[in-house]
C-alpha positions in Angstrom: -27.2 -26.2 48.2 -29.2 -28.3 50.7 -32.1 -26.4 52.5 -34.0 -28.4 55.4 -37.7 -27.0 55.8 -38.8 -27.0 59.5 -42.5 -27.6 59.4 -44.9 -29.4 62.3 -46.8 -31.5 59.6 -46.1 -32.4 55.9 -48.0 -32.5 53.6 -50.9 -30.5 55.5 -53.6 -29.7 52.6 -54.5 -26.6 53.9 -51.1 -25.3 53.6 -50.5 -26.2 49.4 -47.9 -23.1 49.9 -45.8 -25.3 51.7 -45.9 -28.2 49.1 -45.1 -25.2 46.6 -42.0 -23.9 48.4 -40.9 -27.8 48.4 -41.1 -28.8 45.2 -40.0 -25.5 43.8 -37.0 -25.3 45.6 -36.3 -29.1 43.5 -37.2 -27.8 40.2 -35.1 -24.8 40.5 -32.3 -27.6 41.4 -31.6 -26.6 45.1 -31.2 -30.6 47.3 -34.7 -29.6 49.3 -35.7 -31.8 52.5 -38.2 -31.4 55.1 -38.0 -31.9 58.6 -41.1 -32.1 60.3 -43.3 -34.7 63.4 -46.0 -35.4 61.7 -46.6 -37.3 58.0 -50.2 -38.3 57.9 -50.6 -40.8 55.2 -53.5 -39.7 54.3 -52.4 -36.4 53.3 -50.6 -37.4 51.0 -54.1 -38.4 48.7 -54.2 -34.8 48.3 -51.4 -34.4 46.6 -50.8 -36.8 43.7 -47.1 -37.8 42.6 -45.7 -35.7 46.1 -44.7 -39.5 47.6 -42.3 -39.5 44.5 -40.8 -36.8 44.1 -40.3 -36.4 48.4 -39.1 -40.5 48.3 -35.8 -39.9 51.2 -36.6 -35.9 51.8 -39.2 -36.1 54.4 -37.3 -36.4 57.9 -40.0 -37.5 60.7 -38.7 -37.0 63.9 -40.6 -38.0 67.8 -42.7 -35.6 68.4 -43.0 -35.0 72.3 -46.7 -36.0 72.7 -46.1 -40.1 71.2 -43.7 -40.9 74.4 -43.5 -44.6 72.9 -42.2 -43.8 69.8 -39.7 -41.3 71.4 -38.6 -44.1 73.4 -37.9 -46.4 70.3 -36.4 -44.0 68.7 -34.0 -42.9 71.3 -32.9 -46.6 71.5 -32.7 -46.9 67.8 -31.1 -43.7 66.8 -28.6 -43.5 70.0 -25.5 -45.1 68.6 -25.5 -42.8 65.6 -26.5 -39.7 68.2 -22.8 -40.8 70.0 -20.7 -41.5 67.3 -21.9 -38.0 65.8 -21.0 -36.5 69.2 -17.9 -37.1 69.3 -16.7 -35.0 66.4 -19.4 -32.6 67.2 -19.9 -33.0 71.3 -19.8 -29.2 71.9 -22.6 -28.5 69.6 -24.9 -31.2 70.8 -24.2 -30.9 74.4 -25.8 -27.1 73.7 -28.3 -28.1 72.4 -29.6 -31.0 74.9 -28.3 -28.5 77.8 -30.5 -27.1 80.5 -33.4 -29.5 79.4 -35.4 -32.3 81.7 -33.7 -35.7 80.7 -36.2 -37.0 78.2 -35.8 -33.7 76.5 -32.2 -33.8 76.5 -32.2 -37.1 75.2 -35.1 -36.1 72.5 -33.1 -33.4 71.5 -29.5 -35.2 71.5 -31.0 -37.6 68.8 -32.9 -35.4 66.8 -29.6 -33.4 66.9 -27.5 -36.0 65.6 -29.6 -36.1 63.1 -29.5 -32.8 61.7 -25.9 -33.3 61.4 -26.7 -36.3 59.4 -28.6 -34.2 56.6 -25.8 -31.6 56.7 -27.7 -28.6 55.6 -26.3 -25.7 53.9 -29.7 -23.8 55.6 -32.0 -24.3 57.7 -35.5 -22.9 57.1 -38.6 -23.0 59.6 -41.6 -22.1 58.1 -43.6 -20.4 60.6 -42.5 -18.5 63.3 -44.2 -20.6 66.3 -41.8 -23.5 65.1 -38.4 -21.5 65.6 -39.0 -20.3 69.1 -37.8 -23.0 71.0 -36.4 -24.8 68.5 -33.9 -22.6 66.9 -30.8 -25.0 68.3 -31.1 -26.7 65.1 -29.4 -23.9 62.8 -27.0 -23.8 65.7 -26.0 -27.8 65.8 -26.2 -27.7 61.8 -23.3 -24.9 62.1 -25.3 -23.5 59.0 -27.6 -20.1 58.4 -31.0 -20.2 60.2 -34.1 -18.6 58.4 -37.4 -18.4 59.7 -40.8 -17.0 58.0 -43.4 -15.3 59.6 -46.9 -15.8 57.2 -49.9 -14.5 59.5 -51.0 -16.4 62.3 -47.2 -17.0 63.9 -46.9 -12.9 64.4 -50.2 -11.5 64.6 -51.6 -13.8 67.6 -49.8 -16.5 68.4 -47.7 -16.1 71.8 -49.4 -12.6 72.5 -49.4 -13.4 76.0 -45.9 -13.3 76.5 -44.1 -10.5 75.4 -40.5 -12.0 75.0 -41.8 -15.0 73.1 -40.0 -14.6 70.4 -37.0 -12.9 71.9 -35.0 -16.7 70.9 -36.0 -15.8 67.3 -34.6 -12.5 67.2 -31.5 -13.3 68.6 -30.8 -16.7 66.8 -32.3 -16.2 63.4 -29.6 -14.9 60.7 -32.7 -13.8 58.5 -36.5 -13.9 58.3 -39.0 -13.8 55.4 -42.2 -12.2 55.4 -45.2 -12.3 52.7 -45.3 -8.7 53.2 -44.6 -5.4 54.3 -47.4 -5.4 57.1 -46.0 -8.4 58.8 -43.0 -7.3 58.6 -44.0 -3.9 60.8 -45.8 -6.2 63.2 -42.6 -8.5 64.4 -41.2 -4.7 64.6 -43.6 -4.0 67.2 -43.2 -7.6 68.6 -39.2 -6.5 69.1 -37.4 -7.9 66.4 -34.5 -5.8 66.0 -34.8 -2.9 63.0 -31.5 -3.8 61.1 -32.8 -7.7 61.1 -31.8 -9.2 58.2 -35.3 -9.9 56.1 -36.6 -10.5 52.5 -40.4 -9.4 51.8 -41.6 -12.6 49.6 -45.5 -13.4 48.6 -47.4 -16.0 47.9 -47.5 -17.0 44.2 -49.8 -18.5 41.7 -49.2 -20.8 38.6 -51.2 -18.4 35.8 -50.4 -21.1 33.3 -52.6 -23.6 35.9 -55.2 -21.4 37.4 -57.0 -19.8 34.6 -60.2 -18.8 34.4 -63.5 -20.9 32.4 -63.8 -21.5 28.8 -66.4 -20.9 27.7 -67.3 -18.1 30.6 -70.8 -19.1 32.6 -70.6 -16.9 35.2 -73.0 -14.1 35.5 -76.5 -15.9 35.5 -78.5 -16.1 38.4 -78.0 -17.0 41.1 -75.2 -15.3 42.1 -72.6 -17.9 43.4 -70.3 -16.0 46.3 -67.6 -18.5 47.3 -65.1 -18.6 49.9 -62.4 -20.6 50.2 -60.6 -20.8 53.9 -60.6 -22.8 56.9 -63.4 -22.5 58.9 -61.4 -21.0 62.0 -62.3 -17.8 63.9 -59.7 -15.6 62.5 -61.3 -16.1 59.1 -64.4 -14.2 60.3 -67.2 -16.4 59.1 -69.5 -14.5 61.3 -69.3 -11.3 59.1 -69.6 -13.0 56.0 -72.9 -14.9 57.0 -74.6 -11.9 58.5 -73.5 -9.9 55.2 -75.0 -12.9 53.2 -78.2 -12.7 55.1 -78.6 -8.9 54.5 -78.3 -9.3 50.6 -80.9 -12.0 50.8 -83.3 -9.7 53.2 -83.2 -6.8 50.1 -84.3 -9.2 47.5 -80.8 -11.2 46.3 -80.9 -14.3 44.4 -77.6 -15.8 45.4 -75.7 -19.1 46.6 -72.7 -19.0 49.3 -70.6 -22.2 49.1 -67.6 -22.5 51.4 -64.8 -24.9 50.7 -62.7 -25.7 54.2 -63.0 -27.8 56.8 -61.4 -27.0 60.4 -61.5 -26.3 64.7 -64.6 -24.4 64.5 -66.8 -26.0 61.8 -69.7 -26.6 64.9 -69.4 -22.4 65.3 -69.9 -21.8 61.7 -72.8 -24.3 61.3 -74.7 -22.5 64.6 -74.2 -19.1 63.0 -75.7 -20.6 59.7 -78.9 -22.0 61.4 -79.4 -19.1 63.9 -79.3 -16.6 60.4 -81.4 -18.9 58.4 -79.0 -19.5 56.0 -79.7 -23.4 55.5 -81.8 -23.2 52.5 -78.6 -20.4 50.7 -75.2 -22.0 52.4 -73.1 -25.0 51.3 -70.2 -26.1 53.2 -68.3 -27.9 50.9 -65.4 -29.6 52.8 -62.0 -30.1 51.6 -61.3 -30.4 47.4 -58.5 -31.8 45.7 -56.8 -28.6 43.9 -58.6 -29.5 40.7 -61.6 -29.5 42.5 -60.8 -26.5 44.4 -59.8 -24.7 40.8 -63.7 -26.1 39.7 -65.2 -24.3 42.1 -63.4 -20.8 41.7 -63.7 -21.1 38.2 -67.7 -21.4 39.1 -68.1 -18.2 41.1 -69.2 -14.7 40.7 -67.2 -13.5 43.6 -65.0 -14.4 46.2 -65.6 -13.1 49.6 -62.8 -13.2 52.1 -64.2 -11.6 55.3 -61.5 -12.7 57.7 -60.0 -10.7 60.9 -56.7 -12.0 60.6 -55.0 -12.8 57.4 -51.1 -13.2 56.5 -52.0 -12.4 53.0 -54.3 -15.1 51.0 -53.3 -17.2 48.9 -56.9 -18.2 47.9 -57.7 -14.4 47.3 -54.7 -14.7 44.8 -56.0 -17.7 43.1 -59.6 -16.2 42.6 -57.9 -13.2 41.1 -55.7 -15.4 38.6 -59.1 -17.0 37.2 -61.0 -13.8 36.7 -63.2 -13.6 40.0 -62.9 -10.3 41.6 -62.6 -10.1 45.6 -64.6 -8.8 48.6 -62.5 -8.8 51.6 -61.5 -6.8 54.5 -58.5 -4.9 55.3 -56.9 -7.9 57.3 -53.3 -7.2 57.4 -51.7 -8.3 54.2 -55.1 -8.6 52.2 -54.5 -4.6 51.7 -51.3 -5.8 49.8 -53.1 -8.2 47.9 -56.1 -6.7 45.7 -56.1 -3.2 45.2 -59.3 -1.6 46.2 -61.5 -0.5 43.3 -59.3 -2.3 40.5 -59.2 -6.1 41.1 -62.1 -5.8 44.3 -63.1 -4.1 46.9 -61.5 -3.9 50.1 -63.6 -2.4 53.7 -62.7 -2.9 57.0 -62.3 -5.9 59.0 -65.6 -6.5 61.8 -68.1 -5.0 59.4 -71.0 -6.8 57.6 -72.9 -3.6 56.4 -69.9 -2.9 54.3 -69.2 -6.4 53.3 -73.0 -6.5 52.1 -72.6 -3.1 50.6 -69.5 -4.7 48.4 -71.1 -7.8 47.7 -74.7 -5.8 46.6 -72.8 -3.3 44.4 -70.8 -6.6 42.6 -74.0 -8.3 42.5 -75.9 -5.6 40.5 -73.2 -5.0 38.0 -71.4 -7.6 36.0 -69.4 -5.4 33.8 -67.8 -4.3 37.2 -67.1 -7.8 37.8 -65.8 -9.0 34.4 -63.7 -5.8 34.6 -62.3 -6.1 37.9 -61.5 -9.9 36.9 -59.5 -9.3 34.2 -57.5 -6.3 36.0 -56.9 -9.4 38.4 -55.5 -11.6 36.5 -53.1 -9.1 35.2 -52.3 -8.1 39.1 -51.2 -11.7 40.0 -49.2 -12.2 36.3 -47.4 -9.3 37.3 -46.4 -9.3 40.5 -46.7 -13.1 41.8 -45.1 -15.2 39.7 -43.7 -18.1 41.3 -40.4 -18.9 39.7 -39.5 -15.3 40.8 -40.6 -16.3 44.3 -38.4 -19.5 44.7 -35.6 -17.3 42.8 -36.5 -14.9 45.6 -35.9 -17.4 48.2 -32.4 -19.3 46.7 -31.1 -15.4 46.7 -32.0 -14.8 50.4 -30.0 -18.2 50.9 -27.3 -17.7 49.3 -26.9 -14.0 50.6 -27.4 -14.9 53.9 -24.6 -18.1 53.8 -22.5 -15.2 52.0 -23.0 -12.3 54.9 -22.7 -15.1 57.8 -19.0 -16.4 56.2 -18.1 -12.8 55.6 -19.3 -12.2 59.3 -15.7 -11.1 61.7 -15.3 -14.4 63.9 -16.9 -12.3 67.1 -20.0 -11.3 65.0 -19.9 -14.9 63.6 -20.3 -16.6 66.6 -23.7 -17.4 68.1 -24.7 -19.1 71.3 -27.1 -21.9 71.0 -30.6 -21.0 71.2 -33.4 -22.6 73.3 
């Protein structure tokens, strides 16, 4: 089976779950490619032996804002994009129809190309990516998945109610990390009797394990967070619950590893709390050095407003650290309150502090609610059962789309 993963960038290091998915799908033998317009080569430092193993899988196509290299891309890939239209003119002319002439001609090439790669699916990762764009699994004549993993459904496109009414109509199945997303592209009008697969995150146990011999404990107490600094992952909550543990007498450091849009925001907030002297902003880490400093922590606090469902909360689970977060939509599926951390609702520092202070003060609780965690992920977040999960919504999907009546079967092109 040959799966093409739609994605904007690859490898993007602050989405490892992508780079998972990849090179998963390969282990577990399925002919993986991704299709994507940008492949910074820098990037790709962040990930050590990925150039290898991805050596003729990583398609780059023109993206629309580099006009130049559209252009030489058109004039290069243009014989190809006619010979292929001959045997498959219907198709292509779809998808190129109704668009402005450079898009028509954008989309003509990077439509022949598809049907160069021949895929048996076609998979976008996020949401955002299909609409507009969901042609591809039409040109391809093959299934067309798409996954929803936070952002993509809870904000993006809010403005326009029918944003995603493309998606809906094209898509033959979507993946969600959980059951909360899943209820909010309900309410965003995808149809009830969709065809979807709830699959999570997962984390390598074997990999992320937590310190031998155990330091943790000693003052000061080290609260980590690991996330990009962007609004949605409510760094203004955090600091101000930070500042309220130091104000009752707390001997503690906060170090956050991320880099991102808002970093200037952050840094204000930090200054305008007085948090200089207690804060580090870490940047990015390799994963070894991200797995250092999660291994180093007492807790990890996760006080975001908007979360798919956390793939860093997951890893600081698997190595023993117990979690403060909010109720952010799929974080409730991710620790269970009062076992493997404590969960209190999103937009609230007192009860962030109140977490944080009652962790602080007890390390049994900690050590306890570590180990719980570790068992948590083992259990349920495994990941060769997640990229078993994914080659069976595949394979059922191919199998209910060639089952499919011819009438049912057919499908205008999308976008």
């Amino acid at each position: 089976m040959r799966v093409l993963l739609v994605i904007g960038q690859f490898p993007e290091p602050s989405q490892r779950f992508i780079v998972s998915h990849f090179t998963g799908l390969l282990a577990h033998g399925v002919d993986a490619h991704v299709w994507c317009s940008v492949a910074d080569p820098d990037a790709w430092e962040s990930f050590p032996g990925l150039a290898e193993l991805a050596a003729g899988r990583v398609h780059v196509h023109a993206p629309r804002e580099r006009p130049a290299r559209t252009a030489r891309g058109l004039r290069a890939a243009a014989p190809a994009a006619v010979r292929r239209a001959r045997t498959s003119g219907p198709r292509l002319a779809a998808a190129a129809r109704t668009q402005p002439p450079v898009d028509a001609a954008r989309r003509l090439v990077a439509g022949a190309h598809v049907l160069g790669l021949k895929p048996d699916v076609v998979h976008f990762e996020f949401g955002v990516d299909a609409a507009g764009s969901t042609w591809m699994g039409d040109v391809a004549g093959c299934p067309l998945v798409v996954s929803f993993r936070g952002y993509d459904i809870n904000y993006a496109g809010l403005g326009d109610p029918g944003f995603y009414d493309e998606v809906w109509e094209h898509a033959d199945a979507l993946h969600v990390l959980g059951d909360d997303l899943w209820q909010r592209a309900l309410r965003r009008g995808c149809p009830p009797g969709k065809r979807h697969a709830l699959i999570p995150p997962s984390v390598d146990t074997a990999r992320f394990t937590p310190a031998e011999p155990r330091e943790r404990g000693r003052p000061p107490l080290v609260i980590l967070t690991v996330a990009r600094l962007h609004w949605k992952k409510g760094y203004e909550y955090g600091l101000a619950a930070v500042r309220r543990l130091l104000d009752e007498g707390s001997d503690l450091e906060y170090r956050v590893l991320g880099t991102g849009p808002h970093e200037a925001a952050v840094r204000a907030c930090i200054h305008d709390l007085g948090l200089g002297a207690h804060v580090r902003l870490l940047g990015d880490r390799s994963p070894d050095g991200v797995l250092a400093e999660l291994r180093s922590a007492d807790v990890l606090l996760h006080p975001a407003v908007s979360e798919g469902f956390g793939n860093a909360v997951l890893e600081a689970q698997a190595v023993e650290v117990p979690v403060v977060c909010t109720d952010a939509d799929g974080l409730r599926e991710n620790v269970i309150d009062g076992m493997t951390g404590l969960v209190v609702p999103r937009r609230d520092a007192s009860a962030l502090a109140a977490a944080l202070e009652r962790l602080a003060g007890d390390s049994d609780l900690r050590r306890r609610m570590g180990r719980a965690g570790r068992r948590h992920v083992a259990e349920r977040f495994e990941p060769r059962a997640q990229i078993q999960a994914f080659v069976d919504l595949y394979e059922e999907t191919a199998r209910a789309i060639t089952a499919a009546p011819p009438a049912a079967a057919a499908r205008a092109p999308g976008g």
